[in-house]
C-alpha positions as CSV (number, residue, x, y, z in Angstrom):
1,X,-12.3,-90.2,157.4
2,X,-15.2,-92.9,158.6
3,X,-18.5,-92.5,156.9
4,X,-19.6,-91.6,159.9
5,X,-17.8,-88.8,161.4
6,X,-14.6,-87.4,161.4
7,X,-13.6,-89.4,164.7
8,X,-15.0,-90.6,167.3
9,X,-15.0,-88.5,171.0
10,X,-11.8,-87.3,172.5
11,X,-13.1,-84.1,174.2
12,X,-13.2,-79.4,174.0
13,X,-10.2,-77.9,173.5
14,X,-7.9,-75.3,175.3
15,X,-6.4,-73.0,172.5
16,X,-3.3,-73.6,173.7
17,X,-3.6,-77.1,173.0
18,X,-4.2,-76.9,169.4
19,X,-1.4,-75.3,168.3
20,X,0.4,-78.6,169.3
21,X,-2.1,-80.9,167.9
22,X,0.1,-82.2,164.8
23,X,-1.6,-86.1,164.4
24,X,-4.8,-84.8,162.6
25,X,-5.8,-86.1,159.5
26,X,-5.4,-84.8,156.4
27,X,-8.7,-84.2,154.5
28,X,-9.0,-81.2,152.2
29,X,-9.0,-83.5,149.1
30,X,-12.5,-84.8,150.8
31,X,-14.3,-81.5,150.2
32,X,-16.4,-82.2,147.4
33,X,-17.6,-78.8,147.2
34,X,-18.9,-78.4,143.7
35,X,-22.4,-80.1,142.5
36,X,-25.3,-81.4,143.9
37,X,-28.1,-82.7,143.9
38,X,-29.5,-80.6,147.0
39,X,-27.2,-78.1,147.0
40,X,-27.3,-74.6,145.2
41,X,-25.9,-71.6,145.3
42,X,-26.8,-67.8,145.5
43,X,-25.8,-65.1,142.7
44,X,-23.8,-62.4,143.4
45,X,-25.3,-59.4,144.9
46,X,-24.4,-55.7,144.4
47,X,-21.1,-55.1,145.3
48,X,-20.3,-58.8,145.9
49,X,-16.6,-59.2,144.9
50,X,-15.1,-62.8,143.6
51,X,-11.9,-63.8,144.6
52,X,-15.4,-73.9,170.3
53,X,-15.3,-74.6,171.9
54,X,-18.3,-74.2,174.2
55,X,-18.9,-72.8,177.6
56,X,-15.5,-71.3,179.2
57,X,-13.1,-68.4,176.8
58,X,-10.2,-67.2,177.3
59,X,-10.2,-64.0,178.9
60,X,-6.7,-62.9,178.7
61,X,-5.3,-59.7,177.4
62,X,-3.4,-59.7,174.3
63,X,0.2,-57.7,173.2
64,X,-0.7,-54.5,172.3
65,X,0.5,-53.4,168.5
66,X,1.9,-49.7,169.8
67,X,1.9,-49.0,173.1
68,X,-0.7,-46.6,173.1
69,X,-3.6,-48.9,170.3
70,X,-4.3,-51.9,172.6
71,X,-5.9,-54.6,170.8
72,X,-9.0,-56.3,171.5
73,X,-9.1,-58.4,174.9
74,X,-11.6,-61.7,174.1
75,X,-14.7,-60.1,176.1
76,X,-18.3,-60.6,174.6
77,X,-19.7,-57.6,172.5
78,X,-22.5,-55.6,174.7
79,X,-25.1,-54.0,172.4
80,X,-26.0,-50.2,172.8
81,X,-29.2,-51.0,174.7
82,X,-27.4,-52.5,177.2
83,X,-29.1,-56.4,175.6
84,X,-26.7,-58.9,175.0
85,X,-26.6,-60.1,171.4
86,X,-27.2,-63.7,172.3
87,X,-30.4,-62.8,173.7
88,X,-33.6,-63.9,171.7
89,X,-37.5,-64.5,171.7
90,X,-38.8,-67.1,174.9
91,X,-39.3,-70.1,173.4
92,X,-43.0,-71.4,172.0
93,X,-44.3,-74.0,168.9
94,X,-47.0,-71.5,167.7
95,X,-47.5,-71.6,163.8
96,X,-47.6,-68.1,163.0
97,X,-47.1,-66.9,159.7
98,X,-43.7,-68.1,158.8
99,X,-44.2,-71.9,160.0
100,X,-47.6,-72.5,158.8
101,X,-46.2,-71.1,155.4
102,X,-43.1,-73.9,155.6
103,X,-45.7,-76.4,156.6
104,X,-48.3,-75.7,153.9
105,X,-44.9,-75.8,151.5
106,X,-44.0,-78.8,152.8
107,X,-40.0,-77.9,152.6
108,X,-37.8,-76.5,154.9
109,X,-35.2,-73.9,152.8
110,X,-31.6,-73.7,154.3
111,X,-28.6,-71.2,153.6
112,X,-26.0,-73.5,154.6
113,X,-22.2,-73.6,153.8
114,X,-20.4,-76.2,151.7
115,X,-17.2,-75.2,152.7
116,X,-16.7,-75.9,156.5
117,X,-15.2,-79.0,157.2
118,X,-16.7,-80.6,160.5
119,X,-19.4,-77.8,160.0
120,X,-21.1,-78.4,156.8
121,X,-19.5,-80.0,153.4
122,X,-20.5,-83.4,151.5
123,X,-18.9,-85.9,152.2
124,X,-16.6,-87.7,149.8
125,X,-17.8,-91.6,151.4
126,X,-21.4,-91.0,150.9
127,X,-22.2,-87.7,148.9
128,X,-24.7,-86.4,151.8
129,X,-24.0,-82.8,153.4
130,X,-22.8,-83.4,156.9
131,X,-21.5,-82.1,159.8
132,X,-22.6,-80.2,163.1
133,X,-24.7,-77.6,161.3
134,X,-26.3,-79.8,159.5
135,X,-27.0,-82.1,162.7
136,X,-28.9,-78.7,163.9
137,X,-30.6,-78.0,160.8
138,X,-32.7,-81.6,160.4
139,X,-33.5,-81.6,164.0
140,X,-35.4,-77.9,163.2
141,X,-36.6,-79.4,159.9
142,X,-38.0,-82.8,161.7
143,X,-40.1,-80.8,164.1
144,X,-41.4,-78.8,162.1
145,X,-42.4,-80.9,159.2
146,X,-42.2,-84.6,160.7
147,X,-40.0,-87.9,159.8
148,X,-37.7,-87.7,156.8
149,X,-38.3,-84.2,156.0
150,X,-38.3,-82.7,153.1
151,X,-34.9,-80.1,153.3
152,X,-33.4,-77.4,150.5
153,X,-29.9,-76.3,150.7
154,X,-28.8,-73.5,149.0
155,X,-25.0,-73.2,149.4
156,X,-24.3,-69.0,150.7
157,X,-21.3,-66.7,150.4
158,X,-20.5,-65.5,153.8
159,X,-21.4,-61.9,152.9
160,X,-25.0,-62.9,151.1
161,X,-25.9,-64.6,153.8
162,X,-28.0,-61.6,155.5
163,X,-29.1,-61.3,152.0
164,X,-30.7,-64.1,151.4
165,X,-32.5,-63.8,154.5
166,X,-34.2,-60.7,153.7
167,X,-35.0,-61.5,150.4
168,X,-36.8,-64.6,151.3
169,X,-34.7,-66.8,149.4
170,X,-34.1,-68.9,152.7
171,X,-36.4,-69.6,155.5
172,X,-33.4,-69.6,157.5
173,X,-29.5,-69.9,157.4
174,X,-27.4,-72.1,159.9
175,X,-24.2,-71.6,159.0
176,X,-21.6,-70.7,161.1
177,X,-23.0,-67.1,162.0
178,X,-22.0,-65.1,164.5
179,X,-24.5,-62.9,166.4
180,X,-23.9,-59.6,166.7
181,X,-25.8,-56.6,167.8
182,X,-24.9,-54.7,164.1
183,X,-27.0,-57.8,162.5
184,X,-29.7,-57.7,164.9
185,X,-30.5,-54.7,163.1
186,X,-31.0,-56.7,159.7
187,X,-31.9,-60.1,160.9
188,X,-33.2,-62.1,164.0
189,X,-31.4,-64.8,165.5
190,X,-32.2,-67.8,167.8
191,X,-30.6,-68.2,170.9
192,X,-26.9,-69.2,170.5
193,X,-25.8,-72.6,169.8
194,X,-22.0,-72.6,170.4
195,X,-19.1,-70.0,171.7
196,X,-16.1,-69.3,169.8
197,X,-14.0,-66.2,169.3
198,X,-11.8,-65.1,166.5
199,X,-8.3,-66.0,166.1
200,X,-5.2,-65.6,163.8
201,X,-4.4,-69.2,162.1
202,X,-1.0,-69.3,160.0
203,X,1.1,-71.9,158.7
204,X,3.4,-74.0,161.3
205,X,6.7,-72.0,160.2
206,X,5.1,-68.6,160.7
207,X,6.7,-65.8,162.3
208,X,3.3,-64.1,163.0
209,X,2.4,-64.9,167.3
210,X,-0.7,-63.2,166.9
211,X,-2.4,-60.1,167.1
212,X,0.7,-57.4,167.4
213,X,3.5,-56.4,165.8
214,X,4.4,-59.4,164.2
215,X,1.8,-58.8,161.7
216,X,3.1,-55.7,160.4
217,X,3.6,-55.9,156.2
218,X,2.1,-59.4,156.6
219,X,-1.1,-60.3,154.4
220,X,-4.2,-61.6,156.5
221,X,-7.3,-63.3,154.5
222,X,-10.8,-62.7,156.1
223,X,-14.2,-63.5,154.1
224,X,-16.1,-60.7,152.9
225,X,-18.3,-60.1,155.7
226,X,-17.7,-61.7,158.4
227,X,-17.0,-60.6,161.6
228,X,-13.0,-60.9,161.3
229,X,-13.6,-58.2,158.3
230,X,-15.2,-55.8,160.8
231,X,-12.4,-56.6,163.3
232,X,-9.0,-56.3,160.9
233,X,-11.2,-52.9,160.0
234,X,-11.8,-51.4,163.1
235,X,-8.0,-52.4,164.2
236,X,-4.6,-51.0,163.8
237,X,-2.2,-54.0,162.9
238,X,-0.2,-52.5,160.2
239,X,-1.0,-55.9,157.7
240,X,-2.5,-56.1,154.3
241,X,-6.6,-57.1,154.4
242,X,-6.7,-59.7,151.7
243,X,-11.0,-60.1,150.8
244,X,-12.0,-63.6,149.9
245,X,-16.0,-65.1,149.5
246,X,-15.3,-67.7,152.4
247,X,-13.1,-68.3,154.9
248,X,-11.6,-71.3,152.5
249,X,-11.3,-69.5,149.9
250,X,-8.4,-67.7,152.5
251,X,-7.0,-70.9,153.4
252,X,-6.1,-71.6,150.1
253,X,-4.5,-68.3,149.3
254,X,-2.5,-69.2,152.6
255,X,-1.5,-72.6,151.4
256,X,-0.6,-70.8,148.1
257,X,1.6,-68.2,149.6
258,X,-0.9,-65.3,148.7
259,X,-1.7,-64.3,152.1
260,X,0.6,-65.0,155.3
261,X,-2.7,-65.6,157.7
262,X,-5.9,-66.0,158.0
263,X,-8.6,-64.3,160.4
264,X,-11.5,-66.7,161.1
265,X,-13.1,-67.8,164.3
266,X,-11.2,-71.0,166.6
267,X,-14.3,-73.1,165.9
268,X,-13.8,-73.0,162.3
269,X,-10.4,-72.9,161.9
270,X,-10.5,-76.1,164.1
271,X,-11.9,-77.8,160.7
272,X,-8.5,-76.1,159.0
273,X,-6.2,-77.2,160.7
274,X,-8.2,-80.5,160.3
275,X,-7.6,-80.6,156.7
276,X,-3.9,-78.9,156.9
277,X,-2.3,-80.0,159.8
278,X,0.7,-78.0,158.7
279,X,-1.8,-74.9,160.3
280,X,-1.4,-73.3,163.7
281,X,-3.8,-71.5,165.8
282,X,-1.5,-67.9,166.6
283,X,-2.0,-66.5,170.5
284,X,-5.2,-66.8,171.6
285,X,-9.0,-66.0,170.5
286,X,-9.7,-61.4,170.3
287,X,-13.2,-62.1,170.9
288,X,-16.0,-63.9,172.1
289,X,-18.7,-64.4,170.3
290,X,-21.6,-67.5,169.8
291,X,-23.6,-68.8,166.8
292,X,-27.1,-68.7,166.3
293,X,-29.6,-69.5,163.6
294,X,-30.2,-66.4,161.6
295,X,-33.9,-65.9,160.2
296,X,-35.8,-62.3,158.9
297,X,-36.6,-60.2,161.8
298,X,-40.4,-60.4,160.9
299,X,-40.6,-64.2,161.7
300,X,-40.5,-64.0,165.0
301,X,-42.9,-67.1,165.2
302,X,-40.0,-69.1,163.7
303,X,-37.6,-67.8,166.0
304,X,-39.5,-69.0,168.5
305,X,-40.3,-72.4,167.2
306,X,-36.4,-73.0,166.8
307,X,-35.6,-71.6,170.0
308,X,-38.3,-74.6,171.2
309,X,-36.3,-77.4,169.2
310,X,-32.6,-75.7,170.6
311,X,-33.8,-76.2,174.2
312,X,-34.9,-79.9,173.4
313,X,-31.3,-80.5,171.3
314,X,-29.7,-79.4,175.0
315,X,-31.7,-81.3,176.9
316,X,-30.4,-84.9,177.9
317,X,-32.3,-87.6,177.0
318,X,-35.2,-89.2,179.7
319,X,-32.8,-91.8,180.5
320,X,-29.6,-89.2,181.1
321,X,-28.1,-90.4,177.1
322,X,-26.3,-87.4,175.9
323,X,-28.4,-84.5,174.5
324,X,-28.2,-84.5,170.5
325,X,-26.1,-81.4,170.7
326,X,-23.6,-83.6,172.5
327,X,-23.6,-86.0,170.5
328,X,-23.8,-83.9,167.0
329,X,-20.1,-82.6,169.2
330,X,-19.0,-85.9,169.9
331,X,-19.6,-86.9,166.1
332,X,-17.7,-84.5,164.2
333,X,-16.2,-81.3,166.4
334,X,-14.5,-83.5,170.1
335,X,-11.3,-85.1,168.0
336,X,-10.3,-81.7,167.8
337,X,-11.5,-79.5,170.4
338,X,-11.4,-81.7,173.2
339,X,-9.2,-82.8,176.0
340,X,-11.4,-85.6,177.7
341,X,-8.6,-85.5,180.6
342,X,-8.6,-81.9,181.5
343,X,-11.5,-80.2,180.4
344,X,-14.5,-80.2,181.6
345,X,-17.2,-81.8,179.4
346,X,-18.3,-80.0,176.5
347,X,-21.6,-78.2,177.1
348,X,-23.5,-75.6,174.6
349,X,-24.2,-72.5,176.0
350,X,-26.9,-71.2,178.0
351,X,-30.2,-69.8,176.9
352,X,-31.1,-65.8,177.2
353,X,-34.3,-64.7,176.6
354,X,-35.3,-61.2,176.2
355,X,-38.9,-61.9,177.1
């Protein structure tokens, strides 16, 4: 893997696609996950066990597992108010509360995750944490606090990561999260930053074709809260739920013959397969769903603020160069989600603003 990226542009990625994409590079032994020098991690909370594409989705409909429990067709949660989740505060730099306290502290603190490979991990050449989250989360930081600024990670558990929010032990937490209208309740979130939806990835061999009766007896592997938990909960598939903290954590188990799948969403499991080419994406994505930077509900100045810097990191530059969320894509996510000769070009998704 080049210091500087996992490989340089080759375009999105139909789902379809992937499951035939053999010739990727082999880079689990890269993770250097433990130990840093930024990088910390959360304790366990109460309870807490131990163990993209952008712009188009699929929309098709998906084998049923009995002919009378259809499974989930990959449509876009609608929340009970009749808001969609991706929905968030109009844009605006005002230094409320919560940014003038960042400011006056003069640090930016980040939940981030150490185990997503393309997403956010260190990297093996250099010893930095890289990759398209963390692309998102020193643009916010720069704005806020200027030139070379000053940035705490704190590496998060997927199900502590609402926690951490709340707590205050992060100002914020770009990592991979999902917005849904169950954690609107809990925390706030910017305006979305990437589409993905979740999908079955096994091993090459597997018998599993997705979501349907092929996964009856079989073990699946979802990280404690996450969004594939509330999905292989609220679904009859007739498999095992195996718990894990991260969505690696169930790769492993996979690798190790402890579990037969795992549930995790295409964007992610793009960074799998990435590391284990011997993976397959299964059928196609059950949901659709975007990421968005999570923060606590009462800082809605920051939301704001962020949602200011995510309309800049869209934008193209003044002389039409690429938009930095094009080129954060191009960097580390287009070698294996896009097809430069059939798909259209990569785009994040649109805005919605409730204001």
């Amino acid at each position: 893997m080049p210091e500087n990226g996992p490989g340089q542009p080759a375009g999105d990625g139909r789902r379809g696609r992937r499951r035939d994409r053999r010739a990727l590079l082999l880079a689990a032994a890269g993770l250097a996950l433990t130990g840093s020098v930024l990088a910390g991690s959360l304790p366990p909370g109460p309870g807490h066990t131990a163990t993209g594409r952008t712009g188009e989705s699929g929309q098709a409909e998906h084998a049923a597992h009995t002919d009378d429990e259809p499974v989930p067709s990959a449509a876009r949660e609608e929340c009970q108010d009749g808001r969609d989740p991706d929905e968030s505060y109009a844009p605006a730099r005002i230094a409320g509360p919560a940014v003038s306290e960042i400011r006056e502290r003069g640090q930016l603190v980040v939940g981030i995750d150490l185990n997503s490979y393309l997403w956010g991990y260190r990297s093996p050449q250099t010893g930095d944490i890289v990759g398209f989250d963390i692309d998102l989360v020193q643009a916010i930081a720069e704005d806020l606090l200027g030139p070379r600024p000053d940035i705490k990670y704190l590496a998060i558990p997927t199900d502590q990561r609402e926690r951490a929010i709340q707590d205050g032990t992060v100002d914020m937490v770009v990592r991979t999260m999902s917005i849904t209208c169950d954690r609107w309740e809990r925390v706030a979130f910017s305006t979305a930053y990437f589409e993905t939806g979740q999908q079955l990835l096994v091993p090459a061999n597997s018998p599993i074709q997705g979501f349907d009766d092929s996964l009856d007896g079989m073990r699946v592997c979802r990280a404690n809260g996450s969004t594939a938990s509330k999905l292989l909960d609220a679904e009859s598939h007739g498999a095992q739920v195996v718990g894990a903290d991260n969505h690696l954590d169930c790769l492993v188990r996979v690798q190790l013959g402890l579990a037969d799948a795992l549930m995790t969403d295409d964007a992610l499991a793009a960074g799998h397969v990435a590391q284990d080419p011997s993976m397959r994406l299964a059928d196609e994505p059950l949901t659709r769903e975007s990421y968005g930077v999570a923060m606590n509900l009462a800082n809605t100045d920051l939301v704001s603020w962020v949602n200011a810097v995510l309309e800049d990191y869209r934008a193209p530059g003044p002389d039409g160069e690429p938009s930095e969320w094009r080129q954060s894509y191009d960097r580390w996510l287009a070698r294996y989600l896009y097809d430069e000769e059939t798909d259209p070009p990569p785009a994040p998704p649109l805005p919605q603003y409730r204001d």
